[in-house]
N, C-alpha and C positions, 0 to 999 in steps of 0.2 A: 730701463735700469733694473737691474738684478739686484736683491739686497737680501745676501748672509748673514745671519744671528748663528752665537751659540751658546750653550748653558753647560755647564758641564756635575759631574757626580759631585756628592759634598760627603765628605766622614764628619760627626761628630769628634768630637776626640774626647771634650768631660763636658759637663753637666747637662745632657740629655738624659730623661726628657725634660728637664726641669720652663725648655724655655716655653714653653703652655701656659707654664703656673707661674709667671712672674718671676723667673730665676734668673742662671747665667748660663753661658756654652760658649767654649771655645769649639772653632769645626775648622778644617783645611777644605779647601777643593780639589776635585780629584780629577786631573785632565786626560787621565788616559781613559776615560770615558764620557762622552757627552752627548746633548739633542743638537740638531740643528734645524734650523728654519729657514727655506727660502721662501721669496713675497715679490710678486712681481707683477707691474698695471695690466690690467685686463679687460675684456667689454662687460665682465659678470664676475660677482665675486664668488668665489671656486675657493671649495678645502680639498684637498686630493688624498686619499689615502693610504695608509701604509697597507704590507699586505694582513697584519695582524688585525686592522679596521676590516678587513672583509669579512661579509658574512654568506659568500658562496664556500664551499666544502665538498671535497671531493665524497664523502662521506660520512656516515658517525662517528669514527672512530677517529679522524682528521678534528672532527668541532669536539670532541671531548678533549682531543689533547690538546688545540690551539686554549680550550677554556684552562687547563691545567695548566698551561706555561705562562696564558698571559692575562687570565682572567676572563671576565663578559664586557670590559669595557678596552679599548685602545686609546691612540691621541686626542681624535676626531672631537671628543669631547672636550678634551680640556682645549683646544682651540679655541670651538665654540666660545666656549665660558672667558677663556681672553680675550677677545673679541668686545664681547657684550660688558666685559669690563671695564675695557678701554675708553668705549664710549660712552659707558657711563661715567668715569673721569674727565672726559672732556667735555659731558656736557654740565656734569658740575660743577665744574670751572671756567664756564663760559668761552672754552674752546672752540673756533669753528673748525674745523673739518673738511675739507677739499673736496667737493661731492665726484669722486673715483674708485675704480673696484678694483679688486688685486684677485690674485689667484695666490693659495699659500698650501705650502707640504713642507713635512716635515718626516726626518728620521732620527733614529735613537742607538746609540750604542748601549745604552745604560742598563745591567742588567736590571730584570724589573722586581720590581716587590721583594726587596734585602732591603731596604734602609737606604739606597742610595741617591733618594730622593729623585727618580725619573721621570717622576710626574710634574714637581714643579721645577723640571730644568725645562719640560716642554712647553710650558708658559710662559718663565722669563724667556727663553728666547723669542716664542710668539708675540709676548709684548714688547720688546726691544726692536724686534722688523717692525711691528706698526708704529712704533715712536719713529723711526727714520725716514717711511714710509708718508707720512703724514708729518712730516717734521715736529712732533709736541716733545717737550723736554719734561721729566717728570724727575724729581730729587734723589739724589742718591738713596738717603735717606729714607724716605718715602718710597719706593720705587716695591721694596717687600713686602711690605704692608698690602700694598694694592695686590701684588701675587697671591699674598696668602687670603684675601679676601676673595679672589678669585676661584678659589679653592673649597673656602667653606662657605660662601654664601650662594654660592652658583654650584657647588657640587657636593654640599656636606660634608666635604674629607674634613674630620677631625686632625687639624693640624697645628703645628708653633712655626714661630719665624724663623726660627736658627736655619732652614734648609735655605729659603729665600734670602736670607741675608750673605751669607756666602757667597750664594750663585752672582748675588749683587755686586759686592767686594773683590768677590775672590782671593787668591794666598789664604790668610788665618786669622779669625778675626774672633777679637774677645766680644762680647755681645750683653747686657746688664738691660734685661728688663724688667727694672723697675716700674711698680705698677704706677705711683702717683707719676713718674716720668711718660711714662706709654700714654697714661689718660690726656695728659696735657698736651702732649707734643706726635700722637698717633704714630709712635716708631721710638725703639730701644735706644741708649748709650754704645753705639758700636766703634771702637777700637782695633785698627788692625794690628796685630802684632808680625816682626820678623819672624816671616817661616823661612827663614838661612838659618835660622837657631834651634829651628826643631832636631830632634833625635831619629834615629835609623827605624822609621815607620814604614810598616806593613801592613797590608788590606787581605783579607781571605775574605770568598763568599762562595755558598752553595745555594745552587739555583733551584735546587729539589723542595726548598723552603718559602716558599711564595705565600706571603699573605701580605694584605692591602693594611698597611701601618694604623691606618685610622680605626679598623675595626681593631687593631692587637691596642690602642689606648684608650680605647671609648668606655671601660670601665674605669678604670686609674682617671677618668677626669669627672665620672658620677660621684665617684667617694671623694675625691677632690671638692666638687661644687655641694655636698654636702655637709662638708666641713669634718671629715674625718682625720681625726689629730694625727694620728700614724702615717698618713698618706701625705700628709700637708708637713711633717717636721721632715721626714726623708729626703723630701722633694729640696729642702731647702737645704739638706747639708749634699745632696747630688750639686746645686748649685754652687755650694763654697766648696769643691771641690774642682768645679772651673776658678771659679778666684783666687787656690793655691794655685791652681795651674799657668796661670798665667806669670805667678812671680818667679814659679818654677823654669818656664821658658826664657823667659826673661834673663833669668841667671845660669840659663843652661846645666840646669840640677834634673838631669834628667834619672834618678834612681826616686826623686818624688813622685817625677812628674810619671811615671811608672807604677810606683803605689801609687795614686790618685785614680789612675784608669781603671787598674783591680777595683779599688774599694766602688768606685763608682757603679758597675756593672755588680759587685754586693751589695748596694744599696737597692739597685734598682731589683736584685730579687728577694728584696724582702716588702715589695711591695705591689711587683708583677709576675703573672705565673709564665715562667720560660719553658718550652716547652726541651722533650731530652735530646730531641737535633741539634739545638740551640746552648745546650749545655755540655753536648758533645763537642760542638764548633771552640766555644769558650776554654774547654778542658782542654783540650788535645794541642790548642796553644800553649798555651800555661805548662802543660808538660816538657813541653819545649826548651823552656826557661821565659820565654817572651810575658807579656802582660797583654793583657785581652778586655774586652768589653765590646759593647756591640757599637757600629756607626751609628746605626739609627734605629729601626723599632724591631728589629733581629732579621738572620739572615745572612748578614756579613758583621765582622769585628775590624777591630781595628789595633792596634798596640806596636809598644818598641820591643826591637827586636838588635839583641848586642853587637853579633859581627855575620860573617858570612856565613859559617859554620852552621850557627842558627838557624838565618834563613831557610839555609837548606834542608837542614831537618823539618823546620815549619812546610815548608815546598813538601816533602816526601811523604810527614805524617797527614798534613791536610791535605793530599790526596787521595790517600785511601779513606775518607769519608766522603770523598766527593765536593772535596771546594778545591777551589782557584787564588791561589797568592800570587799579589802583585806587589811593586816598589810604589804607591800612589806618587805622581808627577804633580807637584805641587809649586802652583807660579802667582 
């Protein structure tokens, strides 16, 4: 038996990054990009890998640029780490386990290193073929938790739940991580909301902008865990500004839910240094007429956009800096 998993992209939409620091975020899924997984019984357990895991090189100037598009690490890793996380869930829930070995690969559409979470769509799908694989059923609930511990305890990525909770749910999902709630119950207040009620959303991202998310917050979580008032009040009104946004969907008041996105991506620079790609990607919307902020820890934005006309201007200006606008497919 053959068994296909897949995870697909996720946009923030409001209060990233707040879900790190006990906040809120509403995020859509983005299905016109995603991992996939297959996992199938074997006499040896086999990771097979992609050609960006290769580390043959026709030359220097081939591994200088494979390290420039795609970094020093590929999948192979975060497998691994899913892998060794699974069985650690199972064995500390006195799971037993089939004593049988699979062979597993995987591919990615998702551009990498913008925000759109491609690292842990390659997880959740890797833990979801082993859940079917092994038949173990893990909670809805629960299920991102385990992802994103896979992440930072097994890989250091400085990360929050909101990407994993998504990939979990999928459609649009309101997200409340409250702390004494998380402590208790190891996973957030998550809410889906109808995304048939979302507004005329557009995706733009420029791949010239690659950097690994967890290094672009590992300061904003120093000043954070040392209790810096300015970092720790911001973070919280990024937060209620997913909690208008959700009343704002709700009621289909999308000229709030529009300011809320602006102000958000203002909040979040007066507290992170963006770098001027990054403020040209943001600008050059916004000239638009559209509303902007980033999906995830920069790289790509995300905002409403009023009619066609728009669009099109968004398509033609975000061009000529070198990004890609899309209609994100959201189910």
């Amino acid at each position: 038996m053959i068994i296909e998993t897949r995870a697909f992209a996720r946009a923030g939409l409001l209060g990233n990054p707040s879900d790190g620091y006990f906040g809120k975020t509403i995020s859509v899924i983005i299905k016109n990009f995603g991992a996939r997984v297959t996992l199938y019984e074997s006499p040896e357990l086999a990771i097979h890998e992609m050609e960006e895991d290769s580390n043959i090189f026709r030359n220097i100037f081939q591994l200088v640029d494979s390290v420039q598009k795609t970094g020093y690490y590929g999948g192979v890793r975060l497998i691994k780490a899913a892998i060794k996380k699974f069985w650690e869930y199972c064995t500390e829930n006195a799971i037993k386990l089939e004593n049988k070995n699979f062979t597993i690969r995987y591919e990615t559409s998702i551009p990498r290193q913008v925000g759109l979470a491609g690292s842990s769509a390659i997880v959740t799908a890797t833990m979801r073929a082993l859940m079917q694989f092994y038949m173990v059923d893990i909670k809805d609930a629960l299920f991102p938790s385990i992802v994103l511990s896979t992440e930072i305890d097994e890989l250091g990525i400085n990360a929050g739940l909101q990407d994993r909770v998504i990939q979990a749910y999928e459609g649009c999902v309101f997200m409340n991580f409250d702390k004494d709630y998380m402590n208790e119950h190891k996973h957030g207040i998550y809410e889906k909301l109808d995304f048939k009620k979302l507004p005329k959303l557009y995706l733009a991202y420029k791949t010239d902008l690659s950097k690994v998310s967890g290094t672009v917050l590992n300061n904003i979580k120093q000043r954070y865990d040392s209790g810096d008032e300015k970092t720790i009040s911001t973070l919280k009104e990024i937060a209620n500004c997913a909690e208008q946004g959700k009343e704002a969907i709700t009621n289909e008041d999308y000229k709030t839910l529009s300011e809320l996105i602006n102000k958000n991506f203002d909040l979040r620079c007066e507290i992170m240094n963006i770098s001027d790609s990054n403020y040209e990607l943001v600008n050059t919307a916004r000239n638009c007429g559209a509303s902007a902020k980033f999906s995830g820890s920069g790289g790509a934005i995300i905002g409403i956009y009023e009619d066609d006309d728009m669009l099109r201007k968004l398509i033609v200006e975000l061009r000529k800096i070198n990004a890609r606008v899309i209609r994100p497919y959201i189910s």
